[in-house]
C-alpha positions in Angstrom: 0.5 -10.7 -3.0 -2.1 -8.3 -4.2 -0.7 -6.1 -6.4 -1.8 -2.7 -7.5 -5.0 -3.0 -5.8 -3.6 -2.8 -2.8 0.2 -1.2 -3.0 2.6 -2.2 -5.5 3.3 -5.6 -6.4 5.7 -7.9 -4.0 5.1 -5.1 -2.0 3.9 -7.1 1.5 4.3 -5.4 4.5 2.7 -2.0 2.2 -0.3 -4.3 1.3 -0.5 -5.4 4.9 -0.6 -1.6 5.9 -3.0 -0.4 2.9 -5.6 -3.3 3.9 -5.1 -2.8 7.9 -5.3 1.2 7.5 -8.6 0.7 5.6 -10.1 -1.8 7.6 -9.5 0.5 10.9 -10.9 3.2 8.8 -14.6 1.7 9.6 -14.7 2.0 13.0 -12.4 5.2 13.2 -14.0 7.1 10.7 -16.2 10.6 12.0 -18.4 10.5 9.3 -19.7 8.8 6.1 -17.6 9.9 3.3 -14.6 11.2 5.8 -11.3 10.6 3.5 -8.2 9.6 5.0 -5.1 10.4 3.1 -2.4 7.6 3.3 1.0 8.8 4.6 2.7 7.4 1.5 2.8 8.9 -1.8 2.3 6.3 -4.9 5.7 7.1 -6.3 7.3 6.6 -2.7 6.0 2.9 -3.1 6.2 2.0 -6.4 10.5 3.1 -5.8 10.5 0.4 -2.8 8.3 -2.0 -5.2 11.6 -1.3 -7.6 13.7 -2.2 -5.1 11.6 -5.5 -3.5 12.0 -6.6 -7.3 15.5 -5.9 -7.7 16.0 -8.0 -4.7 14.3 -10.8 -6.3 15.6 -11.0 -9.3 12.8 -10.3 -10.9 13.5 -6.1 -12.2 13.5 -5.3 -15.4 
């Protein structure tokens, strides 16, 4: 687990996305300072991190 760095805490399979998605981003990218805009809005993820917690136990 990474946390907020990388996708919401607990949140593995986003993390695993976020990090694969920027990694491909090196060799994919046109140009230096291309952006690339995740398909996944923060507040889309942080409502699944809600629910991975809820799932452990571990909500609020």
């Amino acid at each position: 687990m990474m946390g907020h760095h990388f996708g919401v805490p607990f949140h593995e399979e986003l993390q695993k996305r976020i990090i694969r998605t920027a990694l491909s981003r090196i060799t994919e990218a046109e140009k230096s300072g291309d952006i690339y805009l995740f398909p996944m809005t923060w507040a889309e993820a942080r409502l699944e991190g809600k629910e991975i917690e809820k799932k452990l136990g571990i909500a609020p």
